[in-house]
C-alpha positions in Angstrom: -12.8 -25.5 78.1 -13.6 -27.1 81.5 -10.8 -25.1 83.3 -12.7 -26.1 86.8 -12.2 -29.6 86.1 -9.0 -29.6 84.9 -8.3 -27.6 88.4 -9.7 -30.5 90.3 -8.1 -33.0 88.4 -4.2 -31.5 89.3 -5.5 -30.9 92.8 -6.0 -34.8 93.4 -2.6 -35.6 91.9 -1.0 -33.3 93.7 -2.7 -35.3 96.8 -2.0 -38.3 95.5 2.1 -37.5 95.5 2.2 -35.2 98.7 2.9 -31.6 96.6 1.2 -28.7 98.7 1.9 -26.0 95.9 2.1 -26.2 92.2 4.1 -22.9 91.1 3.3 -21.8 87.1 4.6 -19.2 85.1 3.3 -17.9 81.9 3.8 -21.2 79.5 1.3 -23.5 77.7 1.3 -25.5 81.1 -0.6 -22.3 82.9 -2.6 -22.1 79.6 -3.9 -26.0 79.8 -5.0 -25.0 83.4 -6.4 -21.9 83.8 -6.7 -20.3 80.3 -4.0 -18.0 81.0 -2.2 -17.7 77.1 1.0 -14.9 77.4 4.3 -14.8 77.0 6.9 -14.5 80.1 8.9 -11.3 80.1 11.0 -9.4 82.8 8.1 -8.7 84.7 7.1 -11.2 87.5 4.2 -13.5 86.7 3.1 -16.4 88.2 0.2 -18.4 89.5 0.2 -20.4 92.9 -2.1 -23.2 93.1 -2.5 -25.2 96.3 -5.7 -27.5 97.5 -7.5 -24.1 98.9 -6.6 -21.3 96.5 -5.4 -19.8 93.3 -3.6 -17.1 93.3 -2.4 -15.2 90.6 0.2 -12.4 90.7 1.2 -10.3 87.8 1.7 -6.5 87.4 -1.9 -4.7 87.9 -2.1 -3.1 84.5 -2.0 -6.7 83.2 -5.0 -8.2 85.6 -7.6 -6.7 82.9 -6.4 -8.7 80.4 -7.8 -11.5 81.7 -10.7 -13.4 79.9 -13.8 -13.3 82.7 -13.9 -17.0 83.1 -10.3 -17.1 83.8 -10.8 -14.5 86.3 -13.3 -16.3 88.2 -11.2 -19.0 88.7 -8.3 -16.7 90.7 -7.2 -15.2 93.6 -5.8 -11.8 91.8 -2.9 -9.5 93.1 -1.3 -7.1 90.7 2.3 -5.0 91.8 3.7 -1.8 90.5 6.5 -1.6 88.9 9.1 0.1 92.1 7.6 -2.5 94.1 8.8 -5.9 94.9 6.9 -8.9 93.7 8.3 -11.7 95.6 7.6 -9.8 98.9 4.1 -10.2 97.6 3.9 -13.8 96.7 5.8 -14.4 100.6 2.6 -12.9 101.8 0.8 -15.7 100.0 2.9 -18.6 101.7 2.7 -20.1 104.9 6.2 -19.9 106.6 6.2 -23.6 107.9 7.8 -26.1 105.6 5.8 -27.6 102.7 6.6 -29.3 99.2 6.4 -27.2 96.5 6.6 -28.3 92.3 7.3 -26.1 89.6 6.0 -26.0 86.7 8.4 -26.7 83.5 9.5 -23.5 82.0 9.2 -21.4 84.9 12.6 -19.3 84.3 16.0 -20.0 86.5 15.8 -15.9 88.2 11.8 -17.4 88.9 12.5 -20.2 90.9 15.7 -18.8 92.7 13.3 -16.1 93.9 10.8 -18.6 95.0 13.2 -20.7 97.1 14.6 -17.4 98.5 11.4 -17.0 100.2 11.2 -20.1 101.6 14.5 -22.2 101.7 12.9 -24.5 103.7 10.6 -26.1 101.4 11.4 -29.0 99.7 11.4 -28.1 95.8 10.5 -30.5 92.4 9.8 -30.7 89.3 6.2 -30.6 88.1 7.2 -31.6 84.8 5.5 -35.3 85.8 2.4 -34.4 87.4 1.6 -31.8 84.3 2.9 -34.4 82.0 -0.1 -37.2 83.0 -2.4 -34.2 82.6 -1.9 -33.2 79.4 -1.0 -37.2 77.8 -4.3 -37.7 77.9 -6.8 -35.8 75.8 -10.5 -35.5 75.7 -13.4 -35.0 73.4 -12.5 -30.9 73.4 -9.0 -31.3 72.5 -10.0 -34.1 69.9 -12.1 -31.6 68.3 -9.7 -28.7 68.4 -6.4 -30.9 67.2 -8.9 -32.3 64.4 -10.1 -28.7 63.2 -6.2 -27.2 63.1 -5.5 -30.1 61.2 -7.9 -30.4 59.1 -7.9 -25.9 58.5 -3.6 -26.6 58.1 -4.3 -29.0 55.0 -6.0 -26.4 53.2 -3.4 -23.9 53.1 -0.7 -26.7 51.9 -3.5 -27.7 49.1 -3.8 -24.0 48.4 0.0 -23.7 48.1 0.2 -27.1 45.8 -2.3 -25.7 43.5 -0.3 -22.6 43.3 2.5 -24.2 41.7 5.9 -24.2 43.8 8.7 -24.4 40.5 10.9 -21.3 40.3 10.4 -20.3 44.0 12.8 -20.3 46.6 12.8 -22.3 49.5 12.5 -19.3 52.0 9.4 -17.7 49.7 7.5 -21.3 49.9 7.8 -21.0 53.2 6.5 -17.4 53.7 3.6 -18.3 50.9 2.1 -21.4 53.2 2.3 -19.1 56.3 0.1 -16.7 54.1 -2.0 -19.2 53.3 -2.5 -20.8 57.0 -3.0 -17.2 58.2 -6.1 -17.1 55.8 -6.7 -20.5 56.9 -7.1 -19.5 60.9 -4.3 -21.1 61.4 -1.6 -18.7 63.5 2.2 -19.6 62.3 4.4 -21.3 65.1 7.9 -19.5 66.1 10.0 -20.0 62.9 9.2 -21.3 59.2 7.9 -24.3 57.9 10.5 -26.5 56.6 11.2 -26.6 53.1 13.5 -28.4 52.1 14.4 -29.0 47.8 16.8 -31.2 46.3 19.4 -32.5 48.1 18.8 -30.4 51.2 15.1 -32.8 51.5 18.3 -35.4 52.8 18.5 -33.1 55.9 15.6 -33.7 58.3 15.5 -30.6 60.0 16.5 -28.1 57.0 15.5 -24.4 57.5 13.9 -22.9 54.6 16.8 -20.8 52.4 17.6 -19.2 49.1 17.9 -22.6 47.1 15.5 -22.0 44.1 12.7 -24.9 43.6 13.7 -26.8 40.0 12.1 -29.5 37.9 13.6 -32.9 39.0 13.5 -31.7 42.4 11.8 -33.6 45.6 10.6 -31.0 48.1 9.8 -32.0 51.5 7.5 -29.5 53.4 7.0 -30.3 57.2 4.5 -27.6 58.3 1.5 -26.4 61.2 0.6 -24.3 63.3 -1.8 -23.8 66.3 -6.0 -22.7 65.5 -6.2 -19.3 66.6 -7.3 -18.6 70.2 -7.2 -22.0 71.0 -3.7 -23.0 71.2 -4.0 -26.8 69.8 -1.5 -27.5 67.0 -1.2 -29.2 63.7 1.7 -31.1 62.5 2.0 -32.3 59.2 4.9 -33.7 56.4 4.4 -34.1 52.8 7.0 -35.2 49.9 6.1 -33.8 46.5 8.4 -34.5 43.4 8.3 -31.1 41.2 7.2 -31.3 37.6 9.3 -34.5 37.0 9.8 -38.0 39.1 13.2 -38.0 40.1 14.9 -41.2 39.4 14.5 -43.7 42.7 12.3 -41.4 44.6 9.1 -43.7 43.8 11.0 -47.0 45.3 11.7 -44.7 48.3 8.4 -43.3 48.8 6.6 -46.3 48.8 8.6 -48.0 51.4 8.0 -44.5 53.7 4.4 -45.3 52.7 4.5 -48.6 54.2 6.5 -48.0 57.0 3.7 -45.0 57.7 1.2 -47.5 57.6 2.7 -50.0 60.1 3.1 -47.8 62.5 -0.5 -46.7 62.4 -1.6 -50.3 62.5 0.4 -50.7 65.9 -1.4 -47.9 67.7 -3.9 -49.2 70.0 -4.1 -48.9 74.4 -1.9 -51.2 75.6 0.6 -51.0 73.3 4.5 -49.8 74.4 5.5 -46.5 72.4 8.6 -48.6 71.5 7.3 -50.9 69.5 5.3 -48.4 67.4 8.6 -47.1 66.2 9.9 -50.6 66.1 6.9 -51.6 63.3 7.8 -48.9 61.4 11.7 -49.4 61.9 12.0 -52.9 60.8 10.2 -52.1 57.1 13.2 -49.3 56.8 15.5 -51.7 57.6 14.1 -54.8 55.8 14.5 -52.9 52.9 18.2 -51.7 52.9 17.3 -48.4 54.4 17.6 -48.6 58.0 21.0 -46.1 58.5 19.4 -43.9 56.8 15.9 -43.5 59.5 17.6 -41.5 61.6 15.4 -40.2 63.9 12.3 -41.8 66.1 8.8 -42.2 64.6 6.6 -39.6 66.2 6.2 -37.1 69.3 3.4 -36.7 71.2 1.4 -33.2 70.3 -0.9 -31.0 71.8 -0.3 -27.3 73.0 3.3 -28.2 72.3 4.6 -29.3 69.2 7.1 -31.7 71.1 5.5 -33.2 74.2 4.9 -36.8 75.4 4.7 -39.9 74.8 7.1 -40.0 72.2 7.4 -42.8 70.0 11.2 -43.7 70.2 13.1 -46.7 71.6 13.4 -46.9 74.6 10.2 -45.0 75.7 8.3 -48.1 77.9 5.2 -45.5 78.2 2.1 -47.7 77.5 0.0 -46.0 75.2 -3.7 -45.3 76.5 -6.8 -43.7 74.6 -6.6 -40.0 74.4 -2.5 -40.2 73.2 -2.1 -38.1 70.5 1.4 -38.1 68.6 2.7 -38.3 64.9 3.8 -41.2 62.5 6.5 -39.4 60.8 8.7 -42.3 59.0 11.4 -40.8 56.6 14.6 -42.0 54.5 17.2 -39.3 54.1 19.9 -40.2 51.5 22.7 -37.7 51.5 23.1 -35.7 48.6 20.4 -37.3 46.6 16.9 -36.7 48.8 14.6 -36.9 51.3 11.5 -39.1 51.8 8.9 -38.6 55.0 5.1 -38.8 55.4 3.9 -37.4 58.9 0.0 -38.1 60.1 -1.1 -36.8 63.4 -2.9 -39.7 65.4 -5.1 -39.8 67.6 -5.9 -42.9 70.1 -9.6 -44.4 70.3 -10.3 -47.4 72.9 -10.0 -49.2 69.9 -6.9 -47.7 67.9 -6.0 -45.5 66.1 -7.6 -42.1 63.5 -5.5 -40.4 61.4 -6.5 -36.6 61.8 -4.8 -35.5 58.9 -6.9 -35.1 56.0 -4.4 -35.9 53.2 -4.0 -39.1 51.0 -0.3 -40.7 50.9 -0.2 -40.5 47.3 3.4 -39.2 45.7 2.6 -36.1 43.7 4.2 -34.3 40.7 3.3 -30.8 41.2 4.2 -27.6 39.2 
């Protein structure tokens, strides 16, 4: 990854918007940056990037963790633990006033400590600057968000071939982490959904004890990130088991459609509103439209939920690079659920689907 121009990049935004300091904490914001992938804990770590330098502080028994072209990149201080940190990163600072943005995520007792040092800076979000970063994805990330996708779908054929009848929700779920494990594909916080019968009505369903019948529709929302490299996949499937339950093909094929016009809409220059729109008005121009109850897609990259999302509303004009899901569904209450989720990527031209799977309804065992 080309952390140096990434660097250079955020260093003439920053410019462009008058911030002297972009303050990061361990998040997939750091990550996209520098390369830095860890988790935030009690212990202060954080990286300081201004025009001149980068500095990184984080307890010294941690500094030889870091990958050598990381490293390179940094300005490294390491603390003891008995020590304080933020006297450190004060050392860092000038003391005359400058404009300082913090990275989204950095943690409340973080930034309190931060403007304790220097109450006279002005303070913002960096949640802007990083977010027209990372909306925009290149060649690199194209080939990573394909490969995860593409390494995902095998472990959800895997698990179709296995046969899902007489399992429980929660050991469907366990199986196709298996399976993605095998696959290089490392499981994101939580299960996949699985959702069977009546709960497949329930968008967001965790996986539980209900045991998979015939005559049951199952939808399986699932991903994961390709190991090392962070990048995430993010797909949606509906499968009838052994039987078609009565309706569900009607359903499905409307989902189907709606899918497809929101593909068709994706192109630069579009407005992320009317992407769910196109999708939308199929749902509701067939009777179905209380029943879409949620937008069509989020945008995806080292975050599962990140911009642009496709919702109403959202005026963000879509540009090449976007990368977000077309995940129509139809969720009727105590019968079932119907959604089909691609992940898309934006050419000058339009739109690819990255998701290697057909949008055929399936009977499966």
């Amino acid at each position: 990854m080309d952390y140096a121009k990434r660097i250079a990049k955020v260093r003439a935004l920053m410019k462009q918007q008058g911030i002297d300091y972009l303050m990061l904490t361990p998040a997939t914001d750091l990550f996209y940056l520098v390369g830095i992938k860890s988790h935030m804990h009690e212990r202060l770590v954080c990286c300081i990037l201004s025009q001149e330098d980068i500095h990184f502080v984080a307890p010294a028994f941690e500094l030889g963790n870091l990958r050598e072209e990381t490293a390179r990149l940094l300005s490294c201080h390491g603390w003891s633990d008995g020590e304080d940190p933020f006297a450190l990163v004060g050392s860092l600072l000038p003391t005359q006033a400058r404009t300082a943005a913090v990275a989204t995520g950095v943690p409340s007792w973080v930034l309190l400590g931060l403007q304790g040092l220097r109450g006279g800076w002005h303070w913002l979000s960096a949640e802007g600057l990083m977010r027209e970063m990372r909306m925009v994805k290149d060649e690199e990330e194209y080939r990573l968000l394909k490969q995860v996708q593409e390494n995902s779908c095998k472990a959800l054929l895997r698990l179709v071939q296995h046969g899902i009848c007489g399992m429980s929700e929660l050991e469907v779920a366990k199986l196709l982490m298996a399976y993605s494990d095998e696959e290089g594909v490392d499981a994101p916080d939580g299960l996949p959904i699985v959702a069977a019968g009546p709960n497949s009505a329930l968008p967001h369903h965790g996986a539980g004890a209900r045991v998979i019948q015939a005559g049951d529709t199952v939808v399986i929302d699932f991903g994961g990130e390709n190991r090392g490299a962070g990048y995430i996949a993010d797909t949606t499937r509906t499968f009838a088991v052994k039987r078609m339950p009565e309706g569900l093909q009607e359903i499905y094929d409307i989902v189907r459609e709606a899918n497809q016009a929101a593909f068709e809409a994706v192109r630069p220059g579009t407005v992320c509103e009317d992407v769910d729109k196109a999708a939308r008005d199929v749902i509701t121009k067939a009777g179905y439209g209380e029943y879409f109850t949620h937008r069509v897609g989020h945008g995806l990259g080292l975050d599962v939920h990140e911009h642009p999302y496709l919702s109403a509303g959202n005026k963000h004009v879509i540009q090449a690079g976007n990368v977000f899901s077309d995940e129509p569904g139809i969720y009727i209450p105590g019968r079932f659920g119907v959604r089909i989720e691609d992940l898309l990527f934006v050419h000058p031209h339009g739109a690819e689907r990255l998701t290697p799977l057909d949008h055929d309804l399936k009977v499966i065992d």
